[in-house]
C-alpha positions in Angstrom: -5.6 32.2 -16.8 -7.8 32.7 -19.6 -8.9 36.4 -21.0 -11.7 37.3 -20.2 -12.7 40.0 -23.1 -13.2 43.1 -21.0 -12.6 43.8 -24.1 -9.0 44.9 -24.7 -8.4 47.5 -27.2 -5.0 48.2 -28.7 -4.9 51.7 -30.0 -1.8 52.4 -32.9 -0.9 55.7 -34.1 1.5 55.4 -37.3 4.1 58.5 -37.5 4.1 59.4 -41.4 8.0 60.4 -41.5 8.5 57.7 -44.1 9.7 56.0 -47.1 6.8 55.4 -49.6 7.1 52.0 -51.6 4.2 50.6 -53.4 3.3 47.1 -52.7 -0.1 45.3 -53.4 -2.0 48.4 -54.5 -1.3 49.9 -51.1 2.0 51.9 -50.0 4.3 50.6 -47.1 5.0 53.2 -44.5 8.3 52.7 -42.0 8.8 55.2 -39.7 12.1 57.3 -39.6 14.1 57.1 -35.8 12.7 60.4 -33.7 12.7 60.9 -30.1 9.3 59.8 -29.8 9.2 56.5 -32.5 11.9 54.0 -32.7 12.4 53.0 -36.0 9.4 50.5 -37.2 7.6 48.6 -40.4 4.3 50.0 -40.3 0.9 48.9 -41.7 0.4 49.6 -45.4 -2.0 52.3 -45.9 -2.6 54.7 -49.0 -0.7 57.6 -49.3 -3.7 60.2 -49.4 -5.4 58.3 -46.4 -5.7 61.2 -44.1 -4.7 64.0 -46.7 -1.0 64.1 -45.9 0.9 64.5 -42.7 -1.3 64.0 -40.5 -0.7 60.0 -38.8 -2.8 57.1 -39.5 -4.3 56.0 -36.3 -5.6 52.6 -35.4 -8.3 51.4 -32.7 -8.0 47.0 -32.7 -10.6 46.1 -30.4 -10.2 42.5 -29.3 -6.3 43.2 -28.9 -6.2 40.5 -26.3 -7.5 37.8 -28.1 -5.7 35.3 -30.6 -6.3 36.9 -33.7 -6.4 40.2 -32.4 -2.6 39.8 -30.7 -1.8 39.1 -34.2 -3.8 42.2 -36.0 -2.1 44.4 -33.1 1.5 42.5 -34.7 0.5 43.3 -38.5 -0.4 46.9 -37.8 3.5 47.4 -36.4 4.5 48.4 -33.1 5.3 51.5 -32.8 3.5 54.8 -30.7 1.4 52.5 -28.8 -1.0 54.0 -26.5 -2.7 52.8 -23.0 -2.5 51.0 -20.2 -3.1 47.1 -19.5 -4.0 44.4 -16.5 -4.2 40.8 -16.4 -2.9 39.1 -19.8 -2.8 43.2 -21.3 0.8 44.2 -22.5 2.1 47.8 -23.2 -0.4 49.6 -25.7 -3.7 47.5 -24.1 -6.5 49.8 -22.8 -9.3 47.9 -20.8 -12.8 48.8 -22.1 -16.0 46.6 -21.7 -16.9 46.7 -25.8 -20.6 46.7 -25.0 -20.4 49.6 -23.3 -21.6 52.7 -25.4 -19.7 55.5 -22.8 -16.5 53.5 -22.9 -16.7 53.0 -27.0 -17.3 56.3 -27.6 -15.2 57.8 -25.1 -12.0 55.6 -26.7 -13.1 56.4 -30.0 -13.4 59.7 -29.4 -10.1 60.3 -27.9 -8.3 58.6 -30.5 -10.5 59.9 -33.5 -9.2 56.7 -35.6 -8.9 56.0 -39.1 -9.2 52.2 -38.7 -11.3 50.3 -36.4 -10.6 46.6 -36.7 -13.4 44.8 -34.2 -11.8 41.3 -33.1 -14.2 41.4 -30.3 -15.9 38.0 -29.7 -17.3 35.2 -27.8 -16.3 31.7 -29.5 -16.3 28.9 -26.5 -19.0 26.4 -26.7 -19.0 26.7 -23.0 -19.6 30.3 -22.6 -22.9 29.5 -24.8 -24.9 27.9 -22.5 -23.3 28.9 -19.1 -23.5 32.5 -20.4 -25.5 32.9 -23.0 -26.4 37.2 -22.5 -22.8 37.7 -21.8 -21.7 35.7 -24.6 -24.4 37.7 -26.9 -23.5 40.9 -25.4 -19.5 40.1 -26.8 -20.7 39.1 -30.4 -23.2 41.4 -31.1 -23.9 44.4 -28.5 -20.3 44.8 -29.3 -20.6 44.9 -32.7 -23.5 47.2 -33.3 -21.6 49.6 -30.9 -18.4 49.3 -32.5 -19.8 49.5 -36.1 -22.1 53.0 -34.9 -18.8 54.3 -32.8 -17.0 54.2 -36.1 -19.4 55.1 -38.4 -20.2 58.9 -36.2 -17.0 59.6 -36.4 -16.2 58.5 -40.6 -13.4 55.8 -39.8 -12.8 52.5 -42.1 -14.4 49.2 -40.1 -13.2 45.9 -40.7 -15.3 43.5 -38.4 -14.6 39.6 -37.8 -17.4 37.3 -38.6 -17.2 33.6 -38.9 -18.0 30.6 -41.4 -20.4 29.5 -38.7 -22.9 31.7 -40.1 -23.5 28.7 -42.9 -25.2 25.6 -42.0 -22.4 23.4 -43.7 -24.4 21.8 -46.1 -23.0 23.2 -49.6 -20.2 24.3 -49.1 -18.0 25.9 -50.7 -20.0 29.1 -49.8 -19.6 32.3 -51.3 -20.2 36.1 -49.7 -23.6 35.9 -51.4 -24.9 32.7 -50.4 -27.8 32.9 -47.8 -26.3 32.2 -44.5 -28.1 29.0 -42.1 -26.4 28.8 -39.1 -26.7 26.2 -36.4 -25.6 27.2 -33.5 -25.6 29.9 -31.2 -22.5 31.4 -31.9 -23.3 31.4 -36.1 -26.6 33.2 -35.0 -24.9 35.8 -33.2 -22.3 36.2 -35.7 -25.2 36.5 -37.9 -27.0 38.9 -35.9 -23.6 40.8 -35.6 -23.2 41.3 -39.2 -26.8 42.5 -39.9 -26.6 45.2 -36.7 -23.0 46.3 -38.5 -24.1 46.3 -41.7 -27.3 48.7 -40.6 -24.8 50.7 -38.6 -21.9 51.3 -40.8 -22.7 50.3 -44.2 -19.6 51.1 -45.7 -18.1 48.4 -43.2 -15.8 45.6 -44.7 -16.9 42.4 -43.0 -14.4 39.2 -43.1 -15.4 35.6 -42.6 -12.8 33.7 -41.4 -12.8 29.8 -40.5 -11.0 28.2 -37.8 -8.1 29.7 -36.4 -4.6 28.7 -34.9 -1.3 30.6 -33.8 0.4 31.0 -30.7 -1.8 30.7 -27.9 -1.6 31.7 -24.7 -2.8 29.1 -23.1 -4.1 25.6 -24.3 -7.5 25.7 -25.0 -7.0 29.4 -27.0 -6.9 27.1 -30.2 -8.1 23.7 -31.0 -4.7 22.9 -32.2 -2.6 23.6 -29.1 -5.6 21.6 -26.5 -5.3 18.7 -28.6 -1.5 18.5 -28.6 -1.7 19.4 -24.9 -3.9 16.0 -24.4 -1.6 14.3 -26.8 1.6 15.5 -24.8 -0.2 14.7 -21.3 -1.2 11.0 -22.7 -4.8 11.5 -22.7 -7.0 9.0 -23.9 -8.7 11.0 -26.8 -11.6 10.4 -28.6 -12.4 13.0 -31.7 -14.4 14.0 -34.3 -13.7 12.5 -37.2 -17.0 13.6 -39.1 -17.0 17.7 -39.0 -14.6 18.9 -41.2 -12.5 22.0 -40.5 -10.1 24.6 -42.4 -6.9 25.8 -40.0 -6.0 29.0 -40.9 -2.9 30.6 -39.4 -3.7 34.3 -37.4 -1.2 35.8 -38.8 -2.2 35.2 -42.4 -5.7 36.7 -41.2 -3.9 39.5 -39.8 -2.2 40.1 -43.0 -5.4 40.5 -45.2 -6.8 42.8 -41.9 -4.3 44.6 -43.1 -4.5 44.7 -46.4 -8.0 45.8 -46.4 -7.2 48.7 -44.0 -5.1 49.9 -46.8 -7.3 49.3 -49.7 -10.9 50.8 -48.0 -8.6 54.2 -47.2 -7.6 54.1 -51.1 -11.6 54.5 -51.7 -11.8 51.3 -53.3 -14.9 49.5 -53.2 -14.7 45.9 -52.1 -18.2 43.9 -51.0 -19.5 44.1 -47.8 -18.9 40.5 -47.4 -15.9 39.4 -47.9 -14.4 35.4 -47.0 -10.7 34.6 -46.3 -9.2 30.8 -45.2 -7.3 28.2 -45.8 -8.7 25.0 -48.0 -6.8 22.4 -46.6 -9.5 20.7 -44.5 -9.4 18.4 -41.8 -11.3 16.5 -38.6 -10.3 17.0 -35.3 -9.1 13.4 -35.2 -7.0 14.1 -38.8 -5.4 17.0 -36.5 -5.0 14.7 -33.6 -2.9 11.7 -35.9 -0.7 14.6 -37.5 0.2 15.8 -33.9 1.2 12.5 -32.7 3.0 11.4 -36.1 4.8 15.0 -36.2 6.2 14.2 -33.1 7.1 10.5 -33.3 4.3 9.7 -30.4 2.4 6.6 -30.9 -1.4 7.0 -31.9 -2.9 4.1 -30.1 -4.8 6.7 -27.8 -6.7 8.5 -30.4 -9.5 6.9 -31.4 -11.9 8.4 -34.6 -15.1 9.6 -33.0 -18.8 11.3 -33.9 -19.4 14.8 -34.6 -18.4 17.4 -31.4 -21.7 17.6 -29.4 -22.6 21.8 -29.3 -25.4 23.5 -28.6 -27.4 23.4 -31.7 -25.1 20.9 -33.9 -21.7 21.8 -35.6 -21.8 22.4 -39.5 -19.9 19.5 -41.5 -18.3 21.5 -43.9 -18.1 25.2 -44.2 -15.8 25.8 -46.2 -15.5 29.6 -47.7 -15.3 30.5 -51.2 -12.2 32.7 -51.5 -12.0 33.1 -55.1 -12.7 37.0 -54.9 -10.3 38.7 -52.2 -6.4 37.9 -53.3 -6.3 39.9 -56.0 -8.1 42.9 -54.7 -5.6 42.7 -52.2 -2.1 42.0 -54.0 -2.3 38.5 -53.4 -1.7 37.6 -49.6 0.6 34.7 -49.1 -0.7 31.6 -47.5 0.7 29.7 -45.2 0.5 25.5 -45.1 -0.9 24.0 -42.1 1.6 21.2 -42.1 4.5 23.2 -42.3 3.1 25.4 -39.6 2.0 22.6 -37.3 5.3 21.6 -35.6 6.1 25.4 -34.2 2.5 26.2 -33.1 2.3 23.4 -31.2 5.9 22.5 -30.6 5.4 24.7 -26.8 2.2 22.5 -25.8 4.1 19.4 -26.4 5.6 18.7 -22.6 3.7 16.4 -20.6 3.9 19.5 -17.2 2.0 21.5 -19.6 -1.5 21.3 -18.4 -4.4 20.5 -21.6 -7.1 23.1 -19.6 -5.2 26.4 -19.1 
């Protein structure tokens, strides 16, 4: 079953009976045992965020969703809040994210100091069978998140994408005049302008490509494609569009990061990229599946560019140069050494490629 982005929200309160150590130009809050908290690593977050005492609260919006399982992981675990259904867990609240009365209603019941919007509609699928519903997810959400949060004075942090480029000259950097070809970069696009209008003091962060562990195959490029491997699919892919894996949970580290340095005060750009810059094809992906598990290759075959509404970018590779140190230097992660555990669950032949 796949989520279906009724938008999950995954609301964090942080108790601030801690131990203060500074890391990265932020401070690292764990939580003492109480009654209420079992004993947790928090997020890091300034000391003087919310004036002393009072707890650093969290909205993630998106909670479901692969990178936004991993945010709701980064930000610690502890005093969640809500209810769930369908793929929800303990701490997931169901609200429809392009709803103003449910945004504001959440937001004003949890009066947050973070909102982190990993709301979105990615499938290439969902842009042509859907194409309102699938705006409606990328950028009703947005503006409503980015106005929800701005009312009420809380830090944003919204997702964007490299799709906003056209691929062309790439590397790109936050500056560089966005062309994007598809539907989805056009929304994300869109997205970013309404957010930007909305809550100008919002931190926006481009990622590329994403993979982690998914919930079910098709969640991540990676995990379909050793699901078709594992099922002895005969596979024909790209071999032309070039793309930059980065893991979630490095993503959800520099979420984090930024949480703690916009509730320091300090000014970052309201653009801002993060990814990896190891690049490959889908068919690159495809060999280093099959090699890492000692499968033959013989059914892979190197193929033309993905067909997508619109046209995929070659190349969009993000110009990172600007972010690590503002944020104590987040540690990457390689893609090779990742590979074999992300996709290590998708590699049975009963597990189906579609799911």
């Amino acid at each position: 079953m796949r989520w279906d982005e009724k938008d999950l929200v995954y609301v964090h309160q942080l108790p601030i009976s801690v131990s203060l150590n500074r890391l990265g130009g932020c401070t690292e809050f764990t939580s003492s045992t109480s009654r209420d908290h079992d004993a947790a690593p928090l997020v890091w977050l300034p000391r003087r965020a919310t004036g002393g005492g009072e707890a650093v609260r969290a909205v993630i919006f998106g909670a479901s969703g692969l990178l936004g399982r991993s945010v709701l992981k980064a930000f610690g675990d502890a005093a969640a809040t809500g209810t769930g259904h369908s793929r929800t867990g303990a701490g997931l609240i169901p609200v429809d994210a392009t709803s103003a009365d449910d945004v504001d209603r959440l937001l004003d019941r949890m009066r947050p100091h973070v909102v982190v919007n990993c709301v979105g509609e990615r499938r290439p699928e969902a842009w042509a069978a859907e194409p309102e519903q699938a705006r409606g997810r990328n950028v009703d959400a947005a503006r409503l998140i980015a106005s929800g949060a701005a009312e009420r004075g809380a830090r944003l942090i919204h997702i964007s994408s490299d799709y906003v480029f056209d691929g062309t000259q790439a590397p790109y950097r936050p500056d560089d005049t966005p062309n994007p070809l598809t539907p989805y970069g056009r929304w994300k696009l869109e997205a970013e302008v309404a957010v930007r209008a909305a809550c100008p003091d919002a931190a926006i962060l481009r990622l590329p490509v994403l993979y982690g562990p998914a919930s079910y195959a098709a969640e991540t490029n990676l995990t379909q494609i050793a699901a078709s491997v594992a099922a002895g699919a005969d596979l024909e892919l790209d071999d032309v569009c070039v793309r930059y894996p980065t893991h979630v949970d490095e993503a959800a580290d520099v979420c984090r990061r930024l949480a703690g340095v916009l509730l320091e005060g300090q000014r970052l750009g309201s653009v801002n990229h993060w990814g990896a810059q190891e690049a490959f094809t889908k068919y690159q992906l495809g060999v280093l599946i099959t090699r890492a598990f000692g499968l033959p290759i013989g059914r892979l075959r190197a193929g033309a560019a993905d067909a997508a509404v619109g046209g995929r970018p070659i190349d969009c590779r993000l110009d990172c140069d600007d972010l690590p140190a503002a944020l104590g230097w987040p540690l990457r992660r390689s893609f090779r050494a990742e590979l074999p555990n992300v996709v290590a669950p998708w590699m049975r032949p009963d597990r189906p490629a579609s799911t």
